[in-house]
N, C-alpha and C positions, 0 to 999 in steps of 0.2 A: 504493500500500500504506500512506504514509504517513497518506495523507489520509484513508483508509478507518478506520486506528488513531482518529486523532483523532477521527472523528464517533461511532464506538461510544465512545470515554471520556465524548464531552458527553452522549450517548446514556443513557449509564449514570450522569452526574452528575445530568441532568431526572429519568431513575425515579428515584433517591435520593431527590434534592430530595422529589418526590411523595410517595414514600412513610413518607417519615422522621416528617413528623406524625402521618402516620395510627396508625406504631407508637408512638409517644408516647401520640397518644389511646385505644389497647388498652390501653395499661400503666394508666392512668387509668380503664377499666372496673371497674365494682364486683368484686371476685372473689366473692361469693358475690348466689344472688337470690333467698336464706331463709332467716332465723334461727328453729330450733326453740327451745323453751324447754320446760318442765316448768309444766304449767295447776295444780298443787297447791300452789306456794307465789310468790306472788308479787316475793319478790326477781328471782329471774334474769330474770322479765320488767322490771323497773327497768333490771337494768344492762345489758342487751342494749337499751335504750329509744336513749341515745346513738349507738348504734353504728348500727343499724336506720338511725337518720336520715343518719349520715353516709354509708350506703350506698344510702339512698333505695328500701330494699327492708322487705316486712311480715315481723311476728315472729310464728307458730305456735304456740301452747300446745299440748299432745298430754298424752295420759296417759301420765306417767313409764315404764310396763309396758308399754303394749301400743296400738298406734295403732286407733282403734275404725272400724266403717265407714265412717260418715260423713266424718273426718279420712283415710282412706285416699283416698275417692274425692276429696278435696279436693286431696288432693296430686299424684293423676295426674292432675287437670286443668293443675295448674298443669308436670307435664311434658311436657302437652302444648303449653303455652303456650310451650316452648323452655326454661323454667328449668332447670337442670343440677347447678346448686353451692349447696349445703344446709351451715350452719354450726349446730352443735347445742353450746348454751353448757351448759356442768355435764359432771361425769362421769357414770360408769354406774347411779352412784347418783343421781342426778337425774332422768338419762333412760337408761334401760336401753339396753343392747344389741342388744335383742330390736328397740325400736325403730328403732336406728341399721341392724340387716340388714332390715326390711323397707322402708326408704329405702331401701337399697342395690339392694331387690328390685326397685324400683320405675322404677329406671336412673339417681338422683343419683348423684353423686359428693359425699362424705361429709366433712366437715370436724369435729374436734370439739376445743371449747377449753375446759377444769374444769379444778377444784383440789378436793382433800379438803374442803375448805370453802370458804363465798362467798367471803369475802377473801382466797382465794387465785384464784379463777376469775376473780375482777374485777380482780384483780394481771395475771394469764396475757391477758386481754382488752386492759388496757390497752396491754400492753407487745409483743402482738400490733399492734393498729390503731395505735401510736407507735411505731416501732422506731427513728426518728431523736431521741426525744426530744419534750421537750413545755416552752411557756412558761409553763404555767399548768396545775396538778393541781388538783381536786375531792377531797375526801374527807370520807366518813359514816360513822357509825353501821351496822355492817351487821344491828343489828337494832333500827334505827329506820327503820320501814319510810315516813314519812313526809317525815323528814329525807334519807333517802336518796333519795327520789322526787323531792325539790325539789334534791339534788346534782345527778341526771340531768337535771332542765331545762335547769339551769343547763350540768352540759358540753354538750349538745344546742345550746343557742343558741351557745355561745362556742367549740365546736368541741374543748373541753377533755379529756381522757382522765377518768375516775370509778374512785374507788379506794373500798373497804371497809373498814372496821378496827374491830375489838373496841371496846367501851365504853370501858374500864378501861386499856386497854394500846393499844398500836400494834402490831397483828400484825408479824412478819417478812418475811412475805411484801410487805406493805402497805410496809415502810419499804425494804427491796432494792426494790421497785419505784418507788420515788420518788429511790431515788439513782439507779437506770439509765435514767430520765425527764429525770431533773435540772432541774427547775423553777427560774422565777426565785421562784414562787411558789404556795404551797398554801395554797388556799381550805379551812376546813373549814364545814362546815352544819350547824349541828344543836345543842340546845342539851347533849343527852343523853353528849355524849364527853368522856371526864375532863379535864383540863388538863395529865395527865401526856402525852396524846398528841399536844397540842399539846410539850410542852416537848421530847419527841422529837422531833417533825419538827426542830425548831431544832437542837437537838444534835448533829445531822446535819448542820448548816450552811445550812439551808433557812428563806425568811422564811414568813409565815404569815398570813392574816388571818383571821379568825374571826365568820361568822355565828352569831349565840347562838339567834336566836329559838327557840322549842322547837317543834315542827309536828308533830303526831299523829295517828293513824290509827289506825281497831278492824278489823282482817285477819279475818274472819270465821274461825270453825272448820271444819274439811270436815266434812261430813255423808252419809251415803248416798244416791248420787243427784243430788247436788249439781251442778250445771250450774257449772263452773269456767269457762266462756266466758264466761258471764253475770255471775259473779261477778268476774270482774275487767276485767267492760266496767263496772260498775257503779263500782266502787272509781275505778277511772281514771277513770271521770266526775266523782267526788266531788273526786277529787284534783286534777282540773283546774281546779274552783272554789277549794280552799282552799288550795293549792299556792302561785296568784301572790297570794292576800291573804297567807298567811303572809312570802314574799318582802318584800312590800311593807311590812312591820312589821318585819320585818328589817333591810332597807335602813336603816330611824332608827336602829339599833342602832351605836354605833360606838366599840369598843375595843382600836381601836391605831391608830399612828399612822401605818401607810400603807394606804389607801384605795384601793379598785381603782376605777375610772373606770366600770366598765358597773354597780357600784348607785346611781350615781345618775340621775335622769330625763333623757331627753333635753336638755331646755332648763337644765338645771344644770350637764351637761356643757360645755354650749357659755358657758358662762359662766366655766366652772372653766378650762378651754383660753385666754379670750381673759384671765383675771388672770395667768394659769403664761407666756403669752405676753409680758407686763408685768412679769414676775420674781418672778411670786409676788405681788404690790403691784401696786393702782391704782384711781385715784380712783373712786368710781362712776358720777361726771358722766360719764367716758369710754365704761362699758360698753354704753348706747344705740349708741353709734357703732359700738364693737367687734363687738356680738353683733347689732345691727338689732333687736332687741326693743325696747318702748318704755319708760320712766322707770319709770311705774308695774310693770310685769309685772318688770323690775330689782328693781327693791324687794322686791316678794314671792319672788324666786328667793333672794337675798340676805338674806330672812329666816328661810329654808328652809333656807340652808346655815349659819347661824347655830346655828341648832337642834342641827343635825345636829353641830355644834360644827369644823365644816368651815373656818372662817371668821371673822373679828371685824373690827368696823367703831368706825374714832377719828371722831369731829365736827372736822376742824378750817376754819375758818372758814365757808363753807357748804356746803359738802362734805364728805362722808364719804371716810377711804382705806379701803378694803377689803384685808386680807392675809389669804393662806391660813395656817393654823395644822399642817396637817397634810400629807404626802406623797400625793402622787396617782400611781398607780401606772399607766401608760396602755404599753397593748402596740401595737405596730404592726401 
């Protein structure tokens, strides 16, 4: 009897064992496998852009009112593909009702995340997909619609939550969400947003870095008839040219004195790591050996971070010391 006890416990320790990953990696399944959005104005498709990626599922434009055939037969295909869990960003005023019951009609299951306004929806988004918190917020102009689309890159690559905030002011929604975030640090983007909203964040106890460049976009006007598919396959095309040029003018920009490690290029990092490794200080005879680059490609890195004001180089004897002048702020 004893012995029989004992082989059902090991019995039942191996299923555990087995199965314990497995439920780990459900909890780890995306929960939804479709962002709808509203095809009339292109915000909510921005701030749904991050999200979309970190769930590695596509995001739906649909007419605010009413889902038209074409979009209907689009979407029992994909319930036939097994998709289930539908997340529909905005309120009813974005995307009607009408449309969230004929999803329903359709056999999803219905998820929906808005606010009275953008900056409150991208408030409710972020603090949704971060409920533990975040080391690093985004935040734009929510109606800079170019500034804001070079925000979402940017969370999108760095895995960052995207916030919204009024020109003039720092919404409340937007600053409750960045204390219940609680960032070491907020990125804004854009050159368009006062400096009073920078001086919030701070007052709140939050540091800040600030991309200025100014990145703009012409949002076409709806017209009758208007193919909103096209129109904002179009846009997004453009923006994906002028997005990483503006980025990259941006990056020279630099006004303050702690610096986040991912605007600078590849090979600048690895140079900025092997001086911060040195204590901030060291000669640049050294960095060949440090980094495996060679003399010359030093030099031009080193002339780069100059610019950028990253950096200064004394002459003494025939060497250069190279010190860092400014904080590098590098997340793990």
């Amino acid at each position: 009897m004893v012995k029989r006890a004992i082989a059902l416990v090991l019995i039942l320790f191996m299923v555990s064992s087995l199965t314990l990953p497995l439920s780990a990696a459900q909890e780890e399944t995306p929960k939804y496998d479709l962002i709808i959005v509203r095809n009339d104005d292109l915000i909510d498709y921005i701030v749904a852009w991050p999200y979309a990626k970190m769930l590695g599922v596509p995001i739906l434009p649909v007419d605010p009112k009413e889902l038209d055939p074409g979009t209907l037969a689009q979407l029992q295909s994909y319930a036939q593909f097994g998709w289930s869990h539908v997340l529909i960003i905005g309120d009813s005023q974005a995307v009607s009702n009408e449309v969230q019951d004929e999803l329903l009609n359709i056999g999803f299951v219905v998820e929906r995340i808005g606010g009275a306004v953008r900056t409150e929806t991208a408030a409710k988004l972020a603090l949704h997909f971060y409920p533990n918190g975040a080391e690093t917020v985004v935040v734009a102009s929510s109606s800079d619609y170019g500034s804001a689309l070079a925000a979402a890159r940017w969370a999108m690559n760095y895995g960052d939550p995207l916030l919204l905030t009024q020109e003039d002011a720092l919404s409340d929604s937007t600053a409750n969400a960045i204390q219940k975030l609680n960032p070491d640090l907020v990125i804004l983007i854009g050159a368009g947003m006062s400096k009073d909203v920078q001086k919030k964040i701070e007052s709140l106890g939050y540091e800040t870095y600030w991309v200025k460049e100014n990145i703009e976009i012409t949002v076409p006007k709806p017209e009758e008839g208007t193919n909103w598919v096209m129109v904002i396959a179009a846009v997004m095309l453009s923006l994906a040219v002028a997005v990483p040029v503006s980025l990259y003018y941006a990056k020279k920009r630099w006004a303050a004195n702690k610096v986040p490690i991912e605007v600078l290029t590849e090979k600048e990092r690895i140079v900025v790591r092997a001086i911060l490794e040195r204590g901030g200080i060291v000669k640049q005879e050294e960095l060949p050996e440090l980094t495996g680059y060679s003399r010359p490609t030093i030099s031009r890195i080193i002339q780069e971070l100059e610019k950028k004001e990253l950096v200064t180089r004394e002459k003494v004897g025939k060497t250069f010391i190279v010190k860092l002048t400014k904080e590098i702020v590098i997340r793990d």
